[in-house]
PDB file with one MODEL, atoms N, CA, C and O in Angstrom:
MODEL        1
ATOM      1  N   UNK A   1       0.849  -1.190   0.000  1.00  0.00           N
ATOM      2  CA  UNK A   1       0.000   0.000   0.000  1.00  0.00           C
ATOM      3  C   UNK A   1       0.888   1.244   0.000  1.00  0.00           C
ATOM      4  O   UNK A   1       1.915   1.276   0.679  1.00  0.00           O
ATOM      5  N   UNK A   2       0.509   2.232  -0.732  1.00  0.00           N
ATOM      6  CA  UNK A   2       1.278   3.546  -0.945  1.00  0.00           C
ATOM      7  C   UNK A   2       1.066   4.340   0.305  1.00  0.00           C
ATOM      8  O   UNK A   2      -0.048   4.552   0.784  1.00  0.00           O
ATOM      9  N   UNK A   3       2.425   4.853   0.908  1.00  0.00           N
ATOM     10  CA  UNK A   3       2.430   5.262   2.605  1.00  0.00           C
ATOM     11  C   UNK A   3       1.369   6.261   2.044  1.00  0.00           C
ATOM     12  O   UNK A   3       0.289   5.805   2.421  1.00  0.00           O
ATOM     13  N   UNK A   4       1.173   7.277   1.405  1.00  0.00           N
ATOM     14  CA  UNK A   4       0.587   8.676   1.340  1.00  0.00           C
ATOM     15  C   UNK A   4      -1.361   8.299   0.975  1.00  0.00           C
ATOM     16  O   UNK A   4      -2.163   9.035   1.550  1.00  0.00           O
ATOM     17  N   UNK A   5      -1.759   7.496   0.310  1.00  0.00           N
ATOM     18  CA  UNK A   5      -3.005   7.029   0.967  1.00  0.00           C
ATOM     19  C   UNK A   5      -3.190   6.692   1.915  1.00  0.00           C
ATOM     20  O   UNK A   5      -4.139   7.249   2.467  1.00  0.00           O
ATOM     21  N   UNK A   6      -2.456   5.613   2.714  1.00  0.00           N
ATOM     22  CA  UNK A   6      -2.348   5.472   4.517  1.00  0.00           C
ATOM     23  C   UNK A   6      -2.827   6.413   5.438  1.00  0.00           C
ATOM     24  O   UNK A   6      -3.819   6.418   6.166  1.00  0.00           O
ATOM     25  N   UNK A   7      -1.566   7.511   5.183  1.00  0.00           N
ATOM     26  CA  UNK A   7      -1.855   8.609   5.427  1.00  0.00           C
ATOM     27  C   UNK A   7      -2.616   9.561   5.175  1.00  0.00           C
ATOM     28  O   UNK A   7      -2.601  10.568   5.883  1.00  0.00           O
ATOM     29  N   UNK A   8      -3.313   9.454   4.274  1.00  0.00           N
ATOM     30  CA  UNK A   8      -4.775  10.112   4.074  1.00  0.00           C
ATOM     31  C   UNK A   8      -5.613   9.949   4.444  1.00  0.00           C
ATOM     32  O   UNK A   8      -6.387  10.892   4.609  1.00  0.00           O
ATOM     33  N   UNK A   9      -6.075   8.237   4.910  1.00  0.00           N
ATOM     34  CA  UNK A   9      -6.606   7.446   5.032  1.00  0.00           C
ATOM     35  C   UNK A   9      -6.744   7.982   6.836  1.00  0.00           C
ATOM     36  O   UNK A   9      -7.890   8.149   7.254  1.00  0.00           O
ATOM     37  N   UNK A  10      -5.857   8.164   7.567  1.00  0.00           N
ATOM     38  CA  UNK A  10      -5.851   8.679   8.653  1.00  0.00           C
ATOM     39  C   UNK A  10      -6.244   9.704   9.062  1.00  0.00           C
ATOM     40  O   UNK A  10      -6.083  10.511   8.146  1.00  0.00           O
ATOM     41  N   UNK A  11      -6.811  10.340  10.170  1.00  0.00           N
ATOM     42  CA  UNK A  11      -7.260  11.413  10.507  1.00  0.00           C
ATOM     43  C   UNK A  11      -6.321  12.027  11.521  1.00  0.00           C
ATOM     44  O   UNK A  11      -6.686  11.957  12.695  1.00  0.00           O
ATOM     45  N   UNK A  12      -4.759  12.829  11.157  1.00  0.00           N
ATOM     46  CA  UNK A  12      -4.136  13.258  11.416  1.00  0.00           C
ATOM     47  C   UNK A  12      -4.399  13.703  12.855  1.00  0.00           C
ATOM     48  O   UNK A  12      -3.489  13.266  13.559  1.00  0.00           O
ATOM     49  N   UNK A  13      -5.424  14.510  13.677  1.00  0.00           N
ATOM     50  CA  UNK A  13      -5.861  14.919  14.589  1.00  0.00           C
ATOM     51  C   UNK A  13      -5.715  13.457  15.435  1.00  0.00           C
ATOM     52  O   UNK A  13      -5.002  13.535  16.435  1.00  0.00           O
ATOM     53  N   UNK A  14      -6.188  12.413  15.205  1.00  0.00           N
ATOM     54  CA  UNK A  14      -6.196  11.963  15.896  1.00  0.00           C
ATOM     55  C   UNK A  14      -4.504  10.702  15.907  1.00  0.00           C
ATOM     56  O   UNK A  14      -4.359   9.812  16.746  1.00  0.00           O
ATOM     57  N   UNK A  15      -3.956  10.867  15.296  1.00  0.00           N
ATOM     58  CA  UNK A  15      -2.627  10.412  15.596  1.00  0.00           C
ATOM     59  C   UNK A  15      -1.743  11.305  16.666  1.00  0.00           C
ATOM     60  O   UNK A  15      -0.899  10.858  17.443  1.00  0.00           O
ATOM     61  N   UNK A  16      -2.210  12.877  16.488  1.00  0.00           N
ATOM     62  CA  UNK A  16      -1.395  13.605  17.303  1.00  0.00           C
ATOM     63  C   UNK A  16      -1.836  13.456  18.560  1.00  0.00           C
ATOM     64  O   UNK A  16      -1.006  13.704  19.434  1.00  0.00           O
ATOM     65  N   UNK A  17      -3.415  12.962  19.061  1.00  0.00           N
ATOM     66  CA  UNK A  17      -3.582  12.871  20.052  1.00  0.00           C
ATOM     67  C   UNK A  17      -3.338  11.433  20.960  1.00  0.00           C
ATOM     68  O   UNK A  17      -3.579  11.193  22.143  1.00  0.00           O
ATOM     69  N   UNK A  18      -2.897  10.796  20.138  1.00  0.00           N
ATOM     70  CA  UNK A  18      -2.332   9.401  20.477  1.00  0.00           C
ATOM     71  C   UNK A  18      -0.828   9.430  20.897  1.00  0.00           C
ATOM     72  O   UNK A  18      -0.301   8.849  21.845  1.00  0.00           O
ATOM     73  N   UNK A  19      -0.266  10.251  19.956  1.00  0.00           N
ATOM     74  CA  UNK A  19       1.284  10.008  20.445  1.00  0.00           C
ATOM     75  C   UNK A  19       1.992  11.030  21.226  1.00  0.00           C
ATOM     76  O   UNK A  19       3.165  11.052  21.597  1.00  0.00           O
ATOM     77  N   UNK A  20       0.542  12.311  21.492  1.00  0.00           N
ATOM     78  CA  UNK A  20       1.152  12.771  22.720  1.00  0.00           C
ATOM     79  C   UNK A  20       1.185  12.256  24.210  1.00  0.00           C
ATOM     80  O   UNK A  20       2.113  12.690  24.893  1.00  0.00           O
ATOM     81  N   UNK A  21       0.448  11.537  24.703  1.00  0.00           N
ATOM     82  CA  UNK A  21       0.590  10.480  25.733  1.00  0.00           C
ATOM     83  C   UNK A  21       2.082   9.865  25.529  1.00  0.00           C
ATOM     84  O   UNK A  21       2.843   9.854  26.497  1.00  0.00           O
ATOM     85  N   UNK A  22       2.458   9.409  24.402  1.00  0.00           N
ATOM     86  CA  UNK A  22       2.929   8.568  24.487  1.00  0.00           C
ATOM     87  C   UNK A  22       4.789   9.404  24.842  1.00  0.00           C
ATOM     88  O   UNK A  22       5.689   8.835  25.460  1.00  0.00           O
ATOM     89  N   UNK A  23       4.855  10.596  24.322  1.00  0.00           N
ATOM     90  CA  UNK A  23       5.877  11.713  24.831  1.00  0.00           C
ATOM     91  C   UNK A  23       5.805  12.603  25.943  1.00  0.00           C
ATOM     92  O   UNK A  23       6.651  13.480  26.116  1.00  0.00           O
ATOM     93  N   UNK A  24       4.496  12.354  26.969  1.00  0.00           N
ATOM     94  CA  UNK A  24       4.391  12.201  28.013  1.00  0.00           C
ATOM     95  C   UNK A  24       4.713  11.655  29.191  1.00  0.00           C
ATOM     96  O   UNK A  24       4.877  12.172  30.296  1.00  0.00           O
ATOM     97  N   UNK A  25       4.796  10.374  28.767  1.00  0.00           N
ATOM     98  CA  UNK A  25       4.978   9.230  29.301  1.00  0.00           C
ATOM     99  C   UNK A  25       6.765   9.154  29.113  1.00  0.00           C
ATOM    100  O   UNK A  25       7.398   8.920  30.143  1.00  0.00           O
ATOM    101  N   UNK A  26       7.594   9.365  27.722  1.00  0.00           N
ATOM    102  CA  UNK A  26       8.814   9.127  27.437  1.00  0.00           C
ATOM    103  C   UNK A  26       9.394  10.330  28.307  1.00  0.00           C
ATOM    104  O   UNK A  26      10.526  10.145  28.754  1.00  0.00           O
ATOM    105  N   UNK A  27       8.758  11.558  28.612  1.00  0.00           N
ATOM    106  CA  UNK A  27       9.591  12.818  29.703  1.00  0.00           C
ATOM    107  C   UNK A  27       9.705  12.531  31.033  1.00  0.00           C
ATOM    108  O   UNK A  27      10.693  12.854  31.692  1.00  0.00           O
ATOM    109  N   UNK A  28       8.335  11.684  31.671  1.00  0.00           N
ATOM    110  CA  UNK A  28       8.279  11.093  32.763  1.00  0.00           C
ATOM    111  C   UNK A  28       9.124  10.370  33.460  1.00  0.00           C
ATOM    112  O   UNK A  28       9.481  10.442  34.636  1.00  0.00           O
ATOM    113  N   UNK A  29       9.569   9.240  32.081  1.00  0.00           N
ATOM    114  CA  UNK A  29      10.323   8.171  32.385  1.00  0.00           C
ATOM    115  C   UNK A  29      11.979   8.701  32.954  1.00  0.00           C
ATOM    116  O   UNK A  29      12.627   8.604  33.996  1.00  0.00           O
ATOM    117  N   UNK A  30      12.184   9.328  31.515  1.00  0.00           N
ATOM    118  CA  UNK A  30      13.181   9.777  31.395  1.00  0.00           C
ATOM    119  C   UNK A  30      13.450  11.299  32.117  1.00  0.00           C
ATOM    120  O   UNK A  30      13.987  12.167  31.429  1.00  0.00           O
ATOM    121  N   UNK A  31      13.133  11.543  33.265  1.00  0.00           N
ATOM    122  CA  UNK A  31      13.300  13.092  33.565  1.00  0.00           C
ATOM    123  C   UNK A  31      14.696  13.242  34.280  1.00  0.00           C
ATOM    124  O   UNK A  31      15.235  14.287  34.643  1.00  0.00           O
ATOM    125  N   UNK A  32      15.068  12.188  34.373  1.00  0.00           N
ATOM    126  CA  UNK A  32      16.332  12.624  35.335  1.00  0.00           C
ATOM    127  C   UNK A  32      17.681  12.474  34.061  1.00  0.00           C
ATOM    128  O   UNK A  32      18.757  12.399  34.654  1.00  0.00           O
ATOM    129  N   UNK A  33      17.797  12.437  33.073  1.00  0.00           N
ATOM    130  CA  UNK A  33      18.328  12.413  31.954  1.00  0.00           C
ATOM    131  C   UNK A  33      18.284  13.665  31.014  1.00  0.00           C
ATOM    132  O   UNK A  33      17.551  13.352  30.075  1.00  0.00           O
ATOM    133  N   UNK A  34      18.635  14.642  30.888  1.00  0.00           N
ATOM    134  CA  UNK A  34      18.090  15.587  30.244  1.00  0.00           C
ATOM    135  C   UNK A  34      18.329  15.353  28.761  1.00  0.00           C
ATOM    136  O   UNK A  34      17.420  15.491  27.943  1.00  0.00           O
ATOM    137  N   UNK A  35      19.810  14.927  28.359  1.00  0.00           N
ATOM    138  CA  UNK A  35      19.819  14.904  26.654  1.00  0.00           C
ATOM    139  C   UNK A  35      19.142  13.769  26.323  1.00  0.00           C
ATOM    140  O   UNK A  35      19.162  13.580  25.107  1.00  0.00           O
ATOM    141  N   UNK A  36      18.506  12.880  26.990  1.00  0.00           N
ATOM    142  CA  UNK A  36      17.665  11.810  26.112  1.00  0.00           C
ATOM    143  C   UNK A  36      15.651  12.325  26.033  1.00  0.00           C
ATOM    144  O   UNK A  36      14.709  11.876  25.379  1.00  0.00           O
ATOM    145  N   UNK A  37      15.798  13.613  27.227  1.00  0.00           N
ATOM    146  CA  UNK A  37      14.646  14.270  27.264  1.00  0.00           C
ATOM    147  C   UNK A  37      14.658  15.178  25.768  1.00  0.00           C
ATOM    148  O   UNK A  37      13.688  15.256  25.013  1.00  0.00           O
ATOM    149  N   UNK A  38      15.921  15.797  25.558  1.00  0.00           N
ATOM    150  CA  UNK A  38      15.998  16.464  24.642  1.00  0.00           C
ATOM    151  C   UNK A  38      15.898  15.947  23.100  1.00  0.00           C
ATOM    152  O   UNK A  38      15.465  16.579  22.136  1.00  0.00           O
ATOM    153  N   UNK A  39      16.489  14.441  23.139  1.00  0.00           N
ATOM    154  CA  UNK A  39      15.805  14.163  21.928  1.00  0.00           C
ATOM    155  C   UNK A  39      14.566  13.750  21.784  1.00  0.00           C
ATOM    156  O   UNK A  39      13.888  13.929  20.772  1.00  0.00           O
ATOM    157  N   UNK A  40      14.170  13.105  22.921  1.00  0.00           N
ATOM    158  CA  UNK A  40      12.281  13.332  22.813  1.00  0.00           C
ATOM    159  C   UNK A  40      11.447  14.887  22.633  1.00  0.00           C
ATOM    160  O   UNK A  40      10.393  15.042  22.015  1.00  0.00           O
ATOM    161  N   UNK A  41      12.016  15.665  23.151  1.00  0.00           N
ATOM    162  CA  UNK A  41      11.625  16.564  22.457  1.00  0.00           C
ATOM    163  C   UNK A  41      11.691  17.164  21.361  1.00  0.00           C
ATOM    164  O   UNK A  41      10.832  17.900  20.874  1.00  0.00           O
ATOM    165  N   UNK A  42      12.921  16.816  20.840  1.00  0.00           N
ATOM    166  CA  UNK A  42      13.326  16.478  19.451  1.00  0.00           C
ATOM    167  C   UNK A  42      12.560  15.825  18.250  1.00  0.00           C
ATOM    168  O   UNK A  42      12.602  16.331  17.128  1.00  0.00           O
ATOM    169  N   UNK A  43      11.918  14.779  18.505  1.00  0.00           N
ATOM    170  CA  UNK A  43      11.383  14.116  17.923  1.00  0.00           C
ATOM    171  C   UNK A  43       9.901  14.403  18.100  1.00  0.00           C
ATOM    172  O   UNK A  43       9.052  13.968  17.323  1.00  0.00           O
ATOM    173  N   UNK A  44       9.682  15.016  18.965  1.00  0.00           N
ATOM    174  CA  UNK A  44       8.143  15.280  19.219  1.00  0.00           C
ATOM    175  C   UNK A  44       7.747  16.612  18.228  1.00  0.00           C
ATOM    176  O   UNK A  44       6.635  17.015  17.888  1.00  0.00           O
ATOM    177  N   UNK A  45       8.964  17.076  17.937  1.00  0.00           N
ATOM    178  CA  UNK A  45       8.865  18.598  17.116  1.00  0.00           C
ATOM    179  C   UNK A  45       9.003  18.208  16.110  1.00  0.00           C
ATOM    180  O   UNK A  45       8.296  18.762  15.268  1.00  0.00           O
ATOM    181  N   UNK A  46       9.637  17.447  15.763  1.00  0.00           N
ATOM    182  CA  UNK A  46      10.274  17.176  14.261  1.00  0.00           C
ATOM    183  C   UNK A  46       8.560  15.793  13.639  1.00  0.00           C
ATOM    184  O   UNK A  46       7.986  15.576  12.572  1.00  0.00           O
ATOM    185  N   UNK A  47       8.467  15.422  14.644  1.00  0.00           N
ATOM    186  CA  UNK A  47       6.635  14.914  13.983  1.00  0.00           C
ATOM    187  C   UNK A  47       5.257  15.285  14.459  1.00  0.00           C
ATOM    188  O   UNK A  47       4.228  14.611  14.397  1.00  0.00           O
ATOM    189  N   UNK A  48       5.487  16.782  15.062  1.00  0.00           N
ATOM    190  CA  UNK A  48       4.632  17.724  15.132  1.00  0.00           C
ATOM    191  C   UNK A  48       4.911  18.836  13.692  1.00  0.00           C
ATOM    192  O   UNK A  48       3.935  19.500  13.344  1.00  0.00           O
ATOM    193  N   UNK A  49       5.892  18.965  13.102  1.00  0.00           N
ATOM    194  CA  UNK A  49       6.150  19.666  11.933  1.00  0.00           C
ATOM    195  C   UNK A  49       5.951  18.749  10.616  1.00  0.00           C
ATOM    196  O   UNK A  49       5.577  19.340   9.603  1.00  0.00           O
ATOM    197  N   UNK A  50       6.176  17.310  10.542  1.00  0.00           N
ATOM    198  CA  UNK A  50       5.685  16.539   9.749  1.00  0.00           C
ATOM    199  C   UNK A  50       4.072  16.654   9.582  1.00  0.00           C
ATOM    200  O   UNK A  50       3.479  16.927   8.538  1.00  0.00           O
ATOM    201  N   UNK A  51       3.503  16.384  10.848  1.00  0.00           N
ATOM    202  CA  UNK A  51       1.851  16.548  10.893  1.00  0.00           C
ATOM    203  C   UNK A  51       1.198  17.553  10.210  1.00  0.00           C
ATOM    204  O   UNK A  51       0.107  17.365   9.673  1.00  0.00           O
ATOM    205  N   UNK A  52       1.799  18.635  10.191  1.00  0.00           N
ATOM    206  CA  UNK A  52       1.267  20.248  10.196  1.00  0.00           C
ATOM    207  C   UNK A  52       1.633  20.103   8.848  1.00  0.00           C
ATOM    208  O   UNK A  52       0.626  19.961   8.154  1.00  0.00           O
ATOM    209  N   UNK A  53       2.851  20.079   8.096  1.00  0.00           N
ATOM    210  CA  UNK A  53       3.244  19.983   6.464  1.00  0.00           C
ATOM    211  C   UNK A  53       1.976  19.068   5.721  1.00  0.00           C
ATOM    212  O   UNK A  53       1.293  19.547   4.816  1.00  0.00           O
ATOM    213  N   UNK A  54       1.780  17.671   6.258  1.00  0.00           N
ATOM    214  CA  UNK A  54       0.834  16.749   5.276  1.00  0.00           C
ATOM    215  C   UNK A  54      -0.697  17.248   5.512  1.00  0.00           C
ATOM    216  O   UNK A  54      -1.683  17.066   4.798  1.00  0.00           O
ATOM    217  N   UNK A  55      -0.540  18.100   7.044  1.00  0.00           N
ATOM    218  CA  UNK A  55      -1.862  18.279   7.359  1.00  0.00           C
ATOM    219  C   UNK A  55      -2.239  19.468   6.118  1.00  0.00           C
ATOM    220  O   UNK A  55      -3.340  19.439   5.569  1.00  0.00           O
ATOM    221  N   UNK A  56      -1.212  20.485   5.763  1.00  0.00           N
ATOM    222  CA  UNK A  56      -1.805  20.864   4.797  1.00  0.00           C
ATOM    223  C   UNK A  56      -1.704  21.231   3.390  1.00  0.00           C
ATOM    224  O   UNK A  56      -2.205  22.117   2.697  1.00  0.00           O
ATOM    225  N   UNK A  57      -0.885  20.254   3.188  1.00  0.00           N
ATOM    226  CA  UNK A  57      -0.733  19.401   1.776  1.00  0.00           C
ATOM    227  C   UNK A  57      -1.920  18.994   1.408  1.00  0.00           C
ATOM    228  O   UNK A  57      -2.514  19.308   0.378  1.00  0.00           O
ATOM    229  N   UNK A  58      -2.366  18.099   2.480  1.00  0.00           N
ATOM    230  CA  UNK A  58      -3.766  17.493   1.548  1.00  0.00           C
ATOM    231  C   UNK A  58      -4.812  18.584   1.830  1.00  0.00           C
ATOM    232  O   UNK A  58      -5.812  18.284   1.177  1.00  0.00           O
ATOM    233  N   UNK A  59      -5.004  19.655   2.480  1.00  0.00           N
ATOM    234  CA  UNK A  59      -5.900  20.550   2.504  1.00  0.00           C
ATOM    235  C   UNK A  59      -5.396  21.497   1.152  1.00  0.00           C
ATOM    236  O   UNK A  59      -6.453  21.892   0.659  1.00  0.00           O
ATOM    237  N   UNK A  60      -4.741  21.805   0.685  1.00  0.00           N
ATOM    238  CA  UNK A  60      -4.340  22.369  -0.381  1.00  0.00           C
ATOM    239  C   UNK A  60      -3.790  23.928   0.053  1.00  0.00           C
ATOM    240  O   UNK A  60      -4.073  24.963  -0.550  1.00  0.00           O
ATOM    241  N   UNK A  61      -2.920  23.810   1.271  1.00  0.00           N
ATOM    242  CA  UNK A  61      -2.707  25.430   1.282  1.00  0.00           C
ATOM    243  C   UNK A  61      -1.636  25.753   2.130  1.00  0.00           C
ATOM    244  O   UNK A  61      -1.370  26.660   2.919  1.00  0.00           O
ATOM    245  N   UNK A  62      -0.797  24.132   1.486  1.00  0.00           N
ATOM    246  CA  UNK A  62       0.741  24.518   1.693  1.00  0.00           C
ATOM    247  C   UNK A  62       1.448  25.419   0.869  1.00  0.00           C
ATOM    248  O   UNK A  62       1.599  25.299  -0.347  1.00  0.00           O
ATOM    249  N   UNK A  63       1.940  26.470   1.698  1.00  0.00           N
ATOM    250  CA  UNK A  63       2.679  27.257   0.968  1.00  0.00           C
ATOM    251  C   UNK A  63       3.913  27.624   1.687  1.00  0.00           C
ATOM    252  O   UNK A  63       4.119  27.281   2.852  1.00  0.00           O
ATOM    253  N   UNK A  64       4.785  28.372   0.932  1.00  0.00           N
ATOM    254  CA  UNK A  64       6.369  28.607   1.376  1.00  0.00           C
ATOM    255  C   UNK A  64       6.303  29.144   2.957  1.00  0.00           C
ATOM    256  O   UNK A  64       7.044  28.641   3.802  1.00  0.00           O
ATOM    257  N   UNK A  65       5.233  30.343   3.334  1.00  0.00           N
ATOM    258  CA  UNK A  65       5.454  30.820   4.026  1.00  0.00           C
ATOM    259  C   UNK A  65       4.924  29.920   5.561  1.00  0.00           C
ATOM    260  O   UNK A  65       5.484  29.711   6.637  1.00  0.00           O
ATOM    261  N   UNK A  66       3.909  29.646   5.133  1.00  0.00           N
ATOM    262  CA  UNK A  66       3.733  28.310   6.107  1.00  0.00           C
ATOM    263  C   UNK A  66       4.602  27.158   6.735  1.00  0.00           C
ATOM    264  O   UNK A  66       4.699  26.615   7.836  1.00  0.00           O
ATOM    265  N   UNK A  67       5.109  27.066   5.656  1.00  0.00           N
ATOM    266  CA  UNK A  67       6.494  25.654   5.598  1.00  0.00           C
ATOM    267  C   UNK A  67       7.634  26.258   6.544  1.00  0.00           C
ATOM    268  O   UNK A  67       7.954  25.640   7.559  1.00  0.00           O
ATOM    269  N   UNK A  68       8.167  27.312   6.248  1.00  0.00           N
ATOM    270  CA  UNK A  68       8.959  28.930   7.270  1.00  0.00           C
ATOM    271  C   UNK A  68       8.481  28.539   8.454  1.00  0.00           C
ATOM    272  O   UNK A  68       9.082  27.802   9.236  1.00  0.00           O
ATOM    273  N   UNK A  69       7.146  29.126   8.657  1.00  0.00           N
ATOM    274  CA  UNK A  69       6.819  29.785   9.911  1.00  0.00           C
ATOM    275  C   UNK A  69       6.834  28.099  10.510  1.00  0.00           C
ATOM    276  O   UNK A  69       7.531  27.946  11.512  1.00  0.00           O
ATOM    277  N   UNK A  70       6.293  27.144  10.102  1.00  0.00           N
ATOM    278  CA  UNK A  70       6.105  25.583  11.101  1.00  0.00           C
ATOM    279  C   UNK A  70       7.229  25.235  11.752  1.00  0.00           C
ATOM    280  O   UNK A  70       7.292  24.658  12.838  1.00  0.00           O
ATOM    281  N   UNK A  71       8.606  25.796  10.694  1.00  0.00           N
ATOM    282  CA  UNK A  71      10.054  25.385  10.801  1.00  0.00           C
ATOM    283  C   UNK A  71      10.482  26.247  12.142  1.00  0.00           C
ATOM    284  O   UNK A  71      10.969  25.809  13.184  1.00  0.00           O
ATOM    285  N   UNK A  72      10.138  27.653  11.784  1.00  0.00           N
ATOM    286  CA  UNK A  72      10.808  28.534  12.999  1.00  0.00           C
ATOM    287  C   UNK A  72      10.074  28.255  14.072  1.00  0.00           C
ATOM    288  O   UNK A  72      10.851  28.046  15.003  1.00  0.00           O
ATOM    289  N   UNK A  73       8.650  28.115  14.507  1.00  0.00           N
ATOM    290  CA  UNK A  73       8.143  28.117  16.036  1.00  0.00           C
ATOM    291  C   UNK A  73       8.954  26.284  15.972  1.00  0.00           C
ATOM    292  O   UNK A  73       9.327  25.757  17.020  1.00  0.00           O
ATOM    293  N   UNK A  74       9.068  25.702  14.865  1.00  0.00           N
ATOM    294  CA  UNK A  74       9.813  24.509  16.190  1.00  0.00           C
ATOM    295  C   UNK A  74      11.314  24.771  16.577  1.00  0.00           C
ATOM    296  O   UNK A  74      11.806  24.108  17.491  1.00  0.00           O
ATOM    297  N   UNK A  75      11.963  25.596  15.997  1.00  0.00           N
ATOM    298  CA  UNK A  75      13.416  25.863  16.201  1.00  0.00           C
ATOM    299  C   UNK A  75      12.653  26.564  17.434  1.00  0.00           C
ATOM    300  O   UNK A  75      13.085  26.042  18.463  1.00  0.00           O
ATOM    301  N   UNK A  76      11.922  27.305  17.659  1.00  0.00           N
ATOM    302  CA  UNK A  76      11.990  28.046  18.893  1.00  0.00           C
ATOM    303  C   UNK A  76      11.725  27.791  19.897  1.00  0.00           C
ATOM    304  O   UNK A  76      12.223  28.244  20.928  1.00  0.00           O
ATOM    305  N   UNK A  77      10.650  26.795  19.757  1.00  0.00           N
ATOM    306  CA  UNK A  77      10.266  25.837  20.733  1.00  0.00           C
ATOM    307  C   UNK A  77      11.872  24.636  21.199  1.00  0.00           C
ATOM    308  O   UNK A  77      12.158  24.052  22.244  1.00  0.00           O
ATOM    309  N   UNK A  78      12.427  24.696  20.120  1.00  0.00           N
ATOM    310  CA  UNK A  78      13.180  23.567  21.033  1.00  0.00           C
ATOM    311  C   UNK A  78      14.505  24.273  21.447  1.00  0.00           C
ATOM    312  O   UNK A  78      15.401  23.665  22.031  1.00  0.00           O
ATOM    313  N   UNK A  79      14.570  25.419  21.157  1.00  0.00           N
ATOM    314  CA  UNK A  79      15.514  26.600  21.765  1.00  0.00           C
ATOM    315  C   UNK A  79      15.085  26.890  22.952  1.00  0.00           C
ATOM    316  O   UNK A  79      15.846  26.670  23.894  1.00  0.00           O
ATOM    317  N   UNK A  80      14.032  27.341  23.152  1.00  0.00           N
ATOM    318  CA  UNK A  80      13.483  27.748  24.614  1.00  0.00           C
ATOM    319  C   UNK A  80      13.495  26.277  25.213  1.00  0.00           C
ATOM    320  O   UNK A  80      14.461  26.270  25.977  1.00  0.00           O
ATOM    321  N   UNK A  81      13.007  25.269  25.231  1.00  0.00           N
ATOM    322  CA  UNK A  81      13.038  23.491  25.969  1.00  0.00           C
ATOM    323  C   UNK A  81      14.268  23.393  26.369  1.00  0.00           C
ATOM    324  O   UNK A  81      14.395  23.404  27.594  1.00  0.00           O
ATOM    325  N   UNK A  82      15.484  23.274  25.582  1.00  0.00           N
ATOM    326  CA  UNK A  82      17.281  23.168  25.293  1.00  0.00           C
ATOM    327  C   UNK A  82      17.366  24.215  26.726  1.00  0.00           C
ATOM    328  O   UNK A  82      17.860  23.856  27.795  1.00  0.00           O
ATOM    329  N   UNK A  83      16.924  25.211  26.527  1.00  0.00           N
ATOM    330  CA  UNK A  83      17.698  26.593  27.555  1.00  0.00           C
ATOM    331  C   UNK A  83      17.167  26.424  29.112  1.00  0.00           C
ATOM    332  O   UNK A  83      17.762  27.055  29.986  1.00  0.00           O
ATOM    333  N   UNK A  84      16.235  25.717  29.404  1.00  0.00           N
ATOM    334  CA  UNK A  84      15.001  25.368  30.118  1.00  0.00           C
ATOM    335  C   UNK A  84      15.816  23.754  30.787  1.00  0.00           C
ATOM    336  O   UNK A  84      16.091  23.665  31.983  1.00  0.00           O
ATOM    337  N   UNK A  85      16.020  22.939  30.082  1.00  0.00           N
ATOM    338  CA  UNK A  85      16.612  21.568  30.620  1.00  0.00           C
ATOM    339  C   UNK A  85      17.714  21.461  30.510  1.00  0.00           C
ATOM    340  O   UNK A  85      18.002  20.609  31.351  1.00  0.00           O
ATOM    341  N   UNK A  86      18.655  21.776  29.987  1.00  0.00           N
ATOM    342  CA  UNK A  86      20.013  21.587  29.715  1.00  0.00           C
ATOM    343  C   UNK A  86      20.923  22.985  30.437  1.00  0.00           C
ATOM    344  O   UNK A  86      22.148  23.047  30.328  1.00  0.00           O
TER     345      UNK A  86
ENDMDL
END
């Protein structure tokens, strides 16, 4: 099966609300560790910016400046997290 029907096939909203528990649960575990917190937060940004790109790809109203702005609030978000735990 072609990943990008899959993924269509899915209702994006509700994947994000599934696998935030689940990076909940990975900060919890891991709190006394900060750089393995940091790549969970890492990864929580980097497929919170995946979500937001396909989320509106298939809505039709991906554009440059959108693609920018998703990129910079996660650089900033994980600039402020980084300055905050580390």
């Amino acid at each position: 099966m072609n990943i990008l029907k899959f993924i269509k096939k899915i209702d994006l909203s509700w994947l994000f609300l599934i696998t935030t528990p689940i990076f909940v649960i990975a900060l919890f575990w891991f709190r006394f560790t900060p750089s393995v917190e940091f790549i969970i937060f890492f990864i929580a940004t980097c497929f919170y910016l995946t979500l937001a790109l396909i989320h509106h790809f298939y809505q039709k109203t991906l554009i440059l400046e959108i693609v920018i702005e998703y990129i910079l609030i996660s650089v900033l978000a994980l600039i402020i997290i980084q300055s905050l735990i580390l």
